[in-house]
N, C-alpha and C positions, 0 to 999 in steps of 0.2 A: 819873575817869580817862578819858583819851580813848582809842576803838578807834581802831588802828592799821590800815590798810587797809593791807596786805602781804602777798605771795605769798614765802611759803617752799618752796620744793619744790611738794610739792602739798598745803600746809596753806595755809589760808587765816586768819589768827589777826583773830579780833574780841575785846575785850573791855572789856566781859560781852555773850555770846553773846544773854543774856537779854532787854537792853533795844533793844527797839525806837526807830528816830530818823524823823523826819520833816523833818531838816533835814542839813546836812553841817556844821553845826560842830563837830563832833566826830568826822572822820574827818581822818588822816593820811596821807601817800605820805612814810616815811621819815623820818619826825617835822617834818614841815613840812605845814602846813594852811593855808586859803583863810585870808584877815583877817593872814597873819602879814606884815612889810616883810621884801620881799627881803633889804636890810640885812643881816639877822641872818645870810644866809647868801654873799652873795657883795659882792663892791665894788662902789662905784658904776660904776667905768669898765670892770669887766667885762660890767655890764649893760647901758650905753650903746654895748658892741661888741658883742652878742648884737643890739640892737635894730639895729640897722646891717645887720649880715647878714643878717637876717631878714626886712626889712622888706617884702618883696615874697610872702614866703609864704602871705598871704593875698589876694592880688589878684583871686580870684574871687567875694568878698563886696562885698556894697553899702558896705561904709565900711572897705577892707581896711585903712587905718593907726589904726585907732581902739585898737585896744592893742599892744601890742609882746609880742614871742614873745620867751623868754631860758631857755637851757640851760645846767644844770648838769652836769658830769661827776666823779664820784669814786668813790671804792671803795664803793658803796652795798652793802648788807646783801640786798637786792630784786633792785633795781632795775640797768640797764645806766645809764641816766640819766636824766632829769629836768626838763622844761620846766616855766615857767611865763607865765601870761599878766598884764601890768598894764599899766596905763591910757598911752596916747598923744593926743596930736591928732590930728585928723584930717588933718593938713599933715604929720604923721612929726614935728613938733616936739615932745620931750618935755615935758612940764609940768611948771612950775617949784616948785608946793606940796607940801614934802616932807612934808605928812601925807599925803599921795596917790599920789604918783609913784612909789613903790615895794611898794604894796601890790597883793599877790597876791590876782589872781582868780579865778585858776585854777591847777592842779597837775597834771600829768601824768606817771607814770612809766611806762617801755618796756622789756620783756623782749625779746630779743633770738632770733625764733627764722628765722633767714635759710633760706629754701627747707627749710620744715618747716612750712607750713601747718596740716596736722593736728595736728602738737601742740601750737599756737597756738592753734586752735578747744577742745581738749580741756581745757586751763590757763584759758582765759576760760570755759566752762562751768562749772567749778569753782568758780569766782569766783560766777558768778553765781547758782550754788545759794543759797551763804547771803549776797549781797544780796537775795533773795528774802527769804528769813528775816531781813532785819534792815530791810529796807523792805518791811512786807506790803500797803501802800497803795500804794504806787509805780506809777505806771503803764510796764509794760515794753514798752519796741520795739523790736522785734529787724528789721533793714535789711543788705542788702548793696547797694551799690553801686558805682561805678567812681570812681575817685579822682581828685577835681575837678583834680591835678596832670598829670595823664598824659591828653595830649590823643589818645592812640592808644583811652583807653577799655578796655585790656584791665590797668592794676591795679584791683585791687577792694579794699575795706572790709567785712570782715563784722562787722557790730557790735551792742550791745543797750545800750541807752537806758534807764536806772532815771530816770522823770521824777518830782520829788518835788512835792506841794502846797506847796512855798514857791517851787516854782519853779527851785530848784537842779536839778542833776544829775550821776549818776555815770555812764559810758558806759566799755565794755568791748569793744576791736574789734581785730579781727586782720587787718594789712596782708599785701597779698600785691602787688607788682608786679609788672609784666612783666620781666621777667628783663632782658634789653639797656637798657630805661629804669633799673633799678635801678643796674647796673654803671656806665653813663653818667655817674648824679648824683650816685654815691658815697652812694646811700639805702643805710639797712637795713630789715628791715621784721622785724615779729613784734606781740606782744600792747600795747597801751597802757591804761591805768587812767587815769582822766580823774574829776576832781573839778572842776565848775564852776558857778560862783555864778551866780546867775539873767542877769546880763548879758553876761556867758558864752554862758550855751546861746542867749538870743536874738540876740548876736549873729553864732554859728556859724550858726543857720537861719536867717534872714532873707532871704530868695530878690526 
């Protein structure tokens, strides 16, 4: 059975609490996991207009088109909604091998806590108790910084980093923008749950 990585309230449900993982195949954001094809949950032309819009949201990394960013939105159980990350060119031309092109390498879901910081940070603690307890090897980083989008430097990320020995990772961090930047770009901000495959997390850091 796979745990289901889900914030209810303030339960955090794993199961079985018991078995420790050194890997993330077997965690969920709303029954959807890394290795799954988009496919199963959204059209293709939905997905090639997510990648459209999005394309620029990474433009402060060394290869900002190399995956495409695509969000879900629906009456989730969790979650407000739902990104995911898969494979691009480095041109923004999508690639054309459908064993490839639409598998997920990432999953991200976003609780919504707008100008409620603190109980953004108190919901992600929560969280992080029993990833503790179910990554006991994990190496943890906990970082706040300013948010590579807001060139003013005053939105911040406070977040913690479950780094796993396969290389994967799960990261737990709470957006706080500066208020006029947020109103502006039509952001929201609050908690994100972030499951990412090893190509993932290297190619979020890669400075």
């Amino acid at each position: 059975m796979k745990k289901l990585l889900a914030l209810l309230f303030s339960l955090f449900l794993l199961s079985p609490l018991s078995v420790f993982a050194d890997d993330i195949s077997d965690l969920q954001i709303e029954g959807m996991s890394i290795g799954d094809s988009l496919l199963d949950y959204m059209t293709e032309k939905e997905i090639l207009e997510w990648i459209e819009i999005t394309q620029d949201s990474y433009y402060y990394l060394n290869e900002p088109n190399k995956y495409g960013e695509v969000y879900l939105f629906k009456d989730f159980s969790t979650y407000d909604f739902v990104s995911f990350m898969i494979k691009n060119k480095g041109t923004n031309t999508y690639i054309t091998n459908k064993n490839e092109k639409y598998t997920i390498f990432s999953i991200r879901g976003e609780i919504k806590f707008v100008e409620d910081f603190n109980s953004c940070i108190k919901r992600r603690d929560e969280i992080a108790v029993h990833l503790s307890k179910m990554f006991p090897n994990a190496i943890k980083d906990a970082f706040v910084e300013a948010h590579n989008l807001d060139p003013s430097g005053n939105s911040i990320v406070d977040g913690i980093d479950f780094l796993l020995s396969s290389g994967e990772s799960v990261t737990l961090h709470c957006s706080n923008w500066e208020e006029t930047f947020r109103i502006k770009n039509s952001y929201t901000e609050g908690l994100s749950v972030s499951i990412d495959s090893k190509e993932i997390f290297e190619w979020m850091t890669a400075r």
